[in-house]
Backbone as JSON, one array per atom type, in Angstrom:
{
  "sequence": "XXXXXXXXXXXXXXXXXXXXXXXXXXXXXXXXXXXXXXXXXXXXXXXXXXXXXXXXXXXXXXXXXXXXXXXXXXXXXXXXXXXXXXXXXXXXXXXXXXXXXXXXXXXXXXXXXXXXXXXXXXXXXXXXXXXXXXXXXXXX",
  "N": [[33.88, -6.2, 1.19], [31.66, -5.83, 4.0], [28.81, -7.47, 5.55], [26.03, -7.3, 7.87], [24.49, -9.1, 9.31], [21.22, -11.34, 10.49], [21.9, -14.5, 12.13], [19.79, -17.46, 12.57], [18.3, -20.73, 14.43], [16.99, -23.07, 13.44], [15.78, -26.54, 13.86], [18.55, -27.15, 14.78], [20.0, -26.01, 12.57], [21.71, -23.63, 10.94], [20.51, -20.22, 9.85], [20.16, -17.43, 7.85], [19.29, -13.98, 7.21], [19.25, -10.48, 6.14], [20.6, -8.21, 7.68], [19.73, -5.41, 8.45], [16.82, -6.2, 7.06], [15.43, -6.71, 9.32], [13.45, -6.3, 11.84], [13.08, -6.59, 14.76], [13.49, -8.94, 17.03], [12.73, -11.28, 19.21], [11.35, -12.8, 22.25], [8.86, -15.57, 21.98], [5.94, -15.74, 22.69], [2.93, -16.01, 22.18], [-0.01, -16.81, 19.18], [-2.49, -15.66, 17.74], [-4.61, -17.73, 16.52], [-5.95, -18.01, 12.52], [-8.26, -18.52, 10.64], [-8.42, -20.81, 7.91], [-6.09, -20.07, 6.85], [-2.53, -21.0, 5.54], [-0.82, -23.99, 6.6], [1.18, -23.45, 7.39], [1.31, -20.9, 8.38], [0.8, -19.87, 11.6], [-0.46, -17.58, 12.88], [-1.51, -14.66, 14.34], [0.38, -11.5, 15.37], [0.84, -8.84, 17.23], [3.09, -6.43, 16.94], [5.06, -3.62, 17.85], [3.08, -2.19, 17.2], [1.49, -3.03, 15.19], [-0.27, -5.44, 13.09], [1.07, -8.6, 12.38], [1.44, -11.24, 9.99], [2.42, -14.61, 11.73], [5.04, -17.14, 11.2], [5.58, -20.57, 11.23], [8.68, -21.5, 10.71], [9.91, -24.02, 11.11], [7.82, -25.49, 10.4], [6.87, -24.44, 7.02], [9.36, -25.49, 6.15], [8.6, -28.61, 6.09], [9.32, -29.57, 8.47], [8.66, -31.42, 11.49], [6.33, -30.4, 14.34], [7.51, -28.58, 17.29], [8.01, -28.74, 21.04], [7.41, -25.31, 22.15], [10.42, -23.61, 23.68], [12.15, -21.67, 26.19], [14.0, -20.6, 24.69], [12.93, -20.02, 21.82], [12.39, -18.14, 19.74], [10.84, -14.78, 17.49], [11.69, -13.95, 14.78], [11.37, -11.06, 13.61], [10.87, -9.33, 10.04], [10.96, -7.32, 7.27], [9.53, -6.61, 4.16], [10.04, -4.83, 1.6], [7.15, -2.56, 2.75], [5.76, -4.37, 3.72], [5.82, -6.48, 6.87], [6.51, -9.81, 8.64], [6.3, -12.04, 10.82], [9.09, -14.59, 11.56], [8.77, -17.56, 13.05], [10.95, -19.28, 14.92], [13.76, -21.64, 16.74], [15.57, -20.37, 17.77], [17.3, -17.58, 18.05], [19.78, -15.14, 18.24], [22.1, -13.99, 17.56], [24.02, -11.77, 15.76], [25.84, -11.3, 12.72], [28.8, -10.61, 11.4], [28.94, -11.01, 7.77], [31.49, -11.59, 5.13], [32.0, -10.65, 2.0], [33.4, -12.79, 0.78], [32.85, -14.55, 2.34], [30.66, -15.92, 1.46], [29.09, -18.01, -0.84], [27.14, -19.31, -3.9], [24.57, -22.01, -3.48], [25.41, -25.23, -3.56], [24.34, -26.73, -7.09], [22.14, -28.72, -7.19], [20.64, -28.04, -4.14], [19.95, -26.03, -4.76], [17.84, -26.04, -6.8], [16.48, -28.4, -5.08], [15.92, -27.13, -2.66], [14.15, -25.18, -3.76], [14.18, -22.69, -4.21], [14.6, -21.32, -1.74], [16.72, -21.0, -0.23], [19.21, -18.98, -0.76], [22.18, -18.58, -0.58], [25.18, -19.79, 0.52], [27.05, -19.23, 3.24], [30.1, -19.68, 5.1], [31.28, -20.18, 7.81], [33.96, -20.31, 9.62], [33.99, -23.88, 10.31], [31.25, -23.43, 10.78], [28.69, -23.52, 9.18], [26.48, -21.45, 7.2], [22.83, -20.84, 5.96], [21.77, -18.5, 3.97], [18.99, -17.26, 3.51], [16.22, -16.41, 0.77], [14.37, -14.11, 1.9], [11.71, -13.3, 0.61], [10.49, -15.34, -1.04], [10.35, -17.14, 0.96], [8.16, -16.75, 2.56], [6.67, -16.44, 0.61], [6.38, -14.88, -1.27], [7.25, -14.33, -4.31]],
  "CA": [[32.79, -5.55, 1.89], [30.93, -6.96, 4.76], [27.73, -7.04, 5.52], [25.58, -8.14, 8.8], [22.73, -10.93, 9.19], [20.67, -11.96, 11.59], [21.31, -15.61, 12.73], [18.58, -18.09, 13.25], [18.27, -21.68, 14.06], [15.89, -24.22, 13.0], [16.23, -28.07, 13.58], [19.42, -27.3, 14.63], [20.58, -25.5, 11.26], [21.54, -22.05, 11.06], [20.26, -19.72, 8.82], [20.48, -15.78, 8.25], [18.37, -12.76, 6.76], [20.38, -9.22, 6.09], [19.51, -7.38, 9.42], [18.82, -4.68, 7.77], [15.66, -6.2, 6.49], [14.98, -7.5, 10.55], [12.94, -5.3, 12.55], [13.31, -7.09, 16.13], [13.65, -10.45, 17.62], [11.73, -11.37, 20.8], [10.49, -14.16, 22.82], [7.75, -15.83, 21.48], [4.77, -16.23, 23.71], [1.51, -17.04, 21.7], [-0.06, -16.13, 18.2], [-4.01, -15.72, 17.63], [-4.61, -18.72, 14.98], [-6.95, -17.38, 11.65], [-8.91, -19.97, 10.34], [-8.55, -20.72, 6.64], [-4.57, -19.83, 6.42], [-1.92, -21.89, 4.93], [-0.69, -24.53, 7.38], [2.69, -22.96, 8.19], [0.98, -19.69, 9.39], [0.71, -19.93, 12.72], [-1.4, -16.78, 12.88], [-1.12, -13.07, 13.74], [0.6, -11.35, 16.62], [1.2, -7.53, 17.48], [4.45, -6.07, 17.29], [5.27, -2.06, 17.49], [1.86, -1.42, 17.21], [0.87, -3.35, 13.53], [-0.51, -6.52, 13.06], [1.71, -9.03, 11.45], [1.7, -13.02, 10.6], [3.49, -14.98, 12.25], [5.39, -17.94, 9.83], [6.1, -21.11, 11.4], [9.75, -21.88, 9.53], [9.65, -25.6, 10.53], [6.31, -26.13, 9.18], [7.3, -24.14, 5.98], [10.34, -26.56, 5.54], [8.11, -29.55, 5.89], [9.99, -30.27, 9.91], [8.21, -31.36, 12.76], [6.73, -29.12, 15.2], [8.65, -29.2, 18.58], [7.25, -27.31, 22.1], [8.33, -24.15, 22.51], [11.05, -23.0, 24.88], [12.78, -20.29, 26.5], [14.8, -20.38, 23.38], [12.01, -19.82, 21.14], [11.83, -16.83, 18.85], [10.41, -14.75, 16.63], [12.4, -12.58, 14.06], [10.3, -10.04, 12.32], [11.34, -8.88, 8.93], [9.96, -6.95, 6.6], [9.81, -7.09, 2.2], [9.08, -3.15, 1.38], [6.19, -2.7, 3.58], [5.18, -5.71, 4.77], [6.26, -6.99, 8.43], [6.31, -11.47, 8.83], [7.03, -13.0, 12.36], [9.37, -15.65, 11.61], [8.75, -18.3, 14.58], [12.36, -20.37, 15.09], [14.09, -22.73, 17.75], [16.59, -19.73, 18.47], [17.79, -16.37, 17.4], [20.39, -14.76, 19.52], [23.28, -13.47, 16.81], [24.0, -10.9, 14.61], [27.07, -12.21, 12.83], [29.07, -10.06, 10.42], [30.09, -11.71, 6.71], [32.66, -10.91, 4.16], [31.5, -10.76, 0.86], [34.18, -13.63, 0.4], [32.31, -15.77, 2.41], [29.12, -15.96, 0.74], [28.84, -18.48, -1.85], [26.36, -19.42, -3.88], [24.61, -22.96, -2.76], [25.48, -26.03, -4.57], [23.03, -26.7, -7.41], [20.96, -29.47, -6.4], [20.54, -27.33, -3.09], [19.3, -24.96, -4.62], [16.61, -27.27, -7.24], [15.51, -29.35, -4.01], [15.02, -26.35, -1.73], [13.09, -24.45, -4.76], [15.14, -21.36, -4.04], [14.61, -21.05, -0.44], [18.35, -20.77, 0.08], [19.63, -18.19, -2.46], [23.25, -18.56, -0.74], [25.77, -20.42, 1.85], [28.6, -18.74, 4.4], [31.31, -20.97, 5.38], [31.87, -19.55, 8.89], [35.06, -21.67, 10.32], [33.67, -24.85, 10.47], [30.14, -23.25, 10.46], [27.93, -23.48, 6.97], [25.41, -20.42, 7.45], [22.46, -20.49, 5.19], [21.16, -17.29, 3.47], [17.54, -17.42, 2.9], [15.06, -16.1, 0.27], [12.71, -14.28, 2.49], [10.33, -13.45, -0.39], [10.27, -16.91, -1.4], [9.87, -17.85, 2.48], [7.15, -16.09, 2.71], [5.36, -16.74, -0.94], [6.3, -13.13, -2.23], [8.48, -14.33, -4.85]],
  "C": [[32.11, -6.57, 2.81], [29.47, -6.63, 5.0], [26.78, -7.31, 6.75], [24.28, -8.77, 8.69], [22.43, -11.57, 10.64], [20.44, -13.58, 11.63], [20.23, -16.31, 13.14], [18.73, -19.48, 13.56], [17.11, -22.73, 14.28], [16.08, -25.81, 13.16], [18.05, -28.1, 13.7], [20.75, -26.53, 13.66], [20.36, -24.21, 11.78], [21.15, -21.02, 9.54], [20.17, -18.34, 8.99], [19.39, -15.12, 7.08], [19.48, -11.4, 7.05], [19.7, -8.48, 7.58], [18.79, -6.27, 8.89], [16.88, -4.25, 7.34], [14.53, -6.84, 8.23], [14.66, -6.27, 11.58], [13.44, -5.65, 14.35], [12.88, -8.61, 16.32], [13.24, -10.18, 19.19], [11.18, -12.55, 21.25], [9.47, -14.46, 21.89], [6.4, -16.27, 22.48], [3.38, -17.06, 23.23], [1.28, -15.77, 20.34], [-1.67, -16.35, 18.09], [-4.34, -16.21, 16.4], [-5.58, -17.8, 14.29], [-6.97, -18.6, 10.72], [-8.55, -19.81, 8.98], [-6.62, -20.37, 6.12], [-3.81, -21.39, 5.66], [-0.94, -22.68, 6.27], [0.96, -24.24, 8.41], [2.19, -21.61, 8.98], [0.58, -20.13, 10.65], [-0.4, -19.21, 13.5], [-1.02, -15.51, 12.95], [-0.78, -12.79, 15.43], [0.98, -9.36, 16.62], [2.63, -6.87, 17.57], [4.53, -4.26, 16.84], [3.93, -1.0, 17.24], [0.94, -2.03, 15.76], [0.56, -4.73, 13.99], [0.14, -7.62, 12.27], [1.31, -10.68, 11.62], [2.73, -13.13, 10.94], [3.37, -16.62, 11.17], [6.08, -18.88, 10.62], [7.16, -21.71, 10.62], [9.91, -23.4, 9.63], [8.76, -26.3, 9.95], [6.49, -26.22, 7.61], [8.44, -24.78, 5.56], [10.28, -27.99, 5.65], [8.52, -30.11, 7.95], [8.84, -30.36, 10.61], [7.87, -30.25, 13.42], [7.21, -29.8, 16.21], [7.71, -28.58, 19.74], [8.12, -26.3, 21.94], [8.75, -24.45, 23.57], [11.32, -21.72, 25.15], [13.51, -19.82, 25.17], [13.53, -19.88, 22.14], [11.73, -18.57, 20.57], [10.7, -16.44, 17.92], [11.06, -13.3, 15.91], [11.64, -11.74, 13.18], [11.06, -9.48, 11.43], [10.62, -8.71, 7.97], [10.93, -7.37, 5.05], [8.77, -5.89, 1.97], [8.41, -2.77, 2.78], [5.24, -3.08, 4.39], [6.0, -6.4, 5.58], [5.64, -8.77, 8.33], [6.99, -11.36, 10.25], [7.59, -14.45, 11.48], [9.42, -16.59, 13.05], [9.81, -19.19, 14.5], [12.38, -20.84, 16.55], [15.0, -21.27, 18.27], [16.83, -18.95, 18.01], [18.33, -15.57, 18.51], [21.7, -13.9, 18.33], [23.52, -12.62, 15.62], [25.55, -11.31, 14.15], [27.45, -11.36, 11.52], [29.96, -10.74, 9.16], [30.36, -10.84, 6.04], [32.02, -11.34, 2.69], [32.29, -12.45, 0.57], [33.92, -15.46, 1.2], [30.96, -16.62, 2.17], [28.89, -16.74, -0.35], [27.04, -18.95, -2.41], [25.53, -20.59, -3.53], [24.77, -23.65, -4.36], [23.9, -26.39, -5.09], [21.89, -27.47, -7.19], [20.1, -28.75, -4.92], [19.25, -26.8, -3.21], [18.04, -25.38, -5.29], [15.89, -27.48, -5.94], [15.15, -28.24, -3.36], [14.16, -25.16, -2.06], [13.09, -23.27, -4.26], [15.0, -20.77, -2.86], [16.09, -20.65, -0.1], [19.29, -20.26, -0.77], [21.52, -17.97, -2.03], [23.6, -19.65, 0.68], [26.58, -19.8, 2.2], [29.17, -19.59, 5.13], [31.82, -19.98, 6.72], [32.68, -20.19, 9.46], [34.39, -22.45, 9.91], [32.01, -25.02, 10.49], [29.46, -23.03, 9.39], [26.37, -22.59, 8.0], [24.43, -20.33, 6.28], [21.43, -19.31, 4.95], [19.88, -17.48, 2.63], [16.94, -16.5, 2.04], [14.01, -15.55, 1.17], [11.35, -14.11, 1.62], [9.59, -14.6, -0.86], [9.59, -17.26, 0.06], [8.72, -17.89, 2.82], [6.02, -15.74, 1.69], [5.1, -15.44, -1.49], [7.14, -13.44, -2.97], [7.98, -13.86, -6.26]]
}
């Protein structure tokens, strides 16, 4: 069985979310900071008509920030009924895997990145990682 996932990349690294759970991907232009948040929120931005945060993912994995570019996303995905802006370096691919290429990550991986990365896809020569968004996003 296969399944599709929305591509992202961060620092270079690629990482995926089931599309399914991915409402739309879109430039990123600007986010209206809210004082008192947790230092990866970025803040809150409008999409479809709702108000959602937006989740800087290099912050939340300790990285550098960078400037934005043209490249510069933001993948929205929801958990039930709640909508997150993920803010990335790039999101451009919907990429279909095979159940067969889905492993789970080696265990230290998965320890150090305190279950942020609940799998890996071995695409050719490409290592795709499959994120936790509940975790990502401190709904776990």
């Amino acid at each position: 069985m296969s399944t599709l996932h929305v591509v992202f990349k961060v620092a270079g690294n690629e990482y995926a979310l089931p599309a399914g759970d991915v409402l739309q991907m879109e430039s990123f232009t600007a986010a209206t900071p809210v004082p008192g948040t947790r230092p990866w929120v970025t803040g809150i931005m409008q999409v479809r008509g709702r108000i959602v945060p937006v989740l800087d993912v290099r912050k939340r994995f300790g990285l550098p920030s960078v400037e934005h570019t043209v490249d510069t996303r933001v993948v929205v995905a929801t958990l039930g009924e709640r909508a997150v802006a993920l803010l990335v370096d790039q999101a451009r691919e919907v990429l279909k895997l095979e159940d067969g290429q889905i492993k789970p990550p080696p265990e230290m991986i998965a320890r150090e990145a305190n279950g942020l990365v609940k799998a890996v896809a071995q695409v050719g020569p490409r290592l795709v990682m499959l994120l936790d968004f509940a975790k990502l996003i401190g709904e776990e």
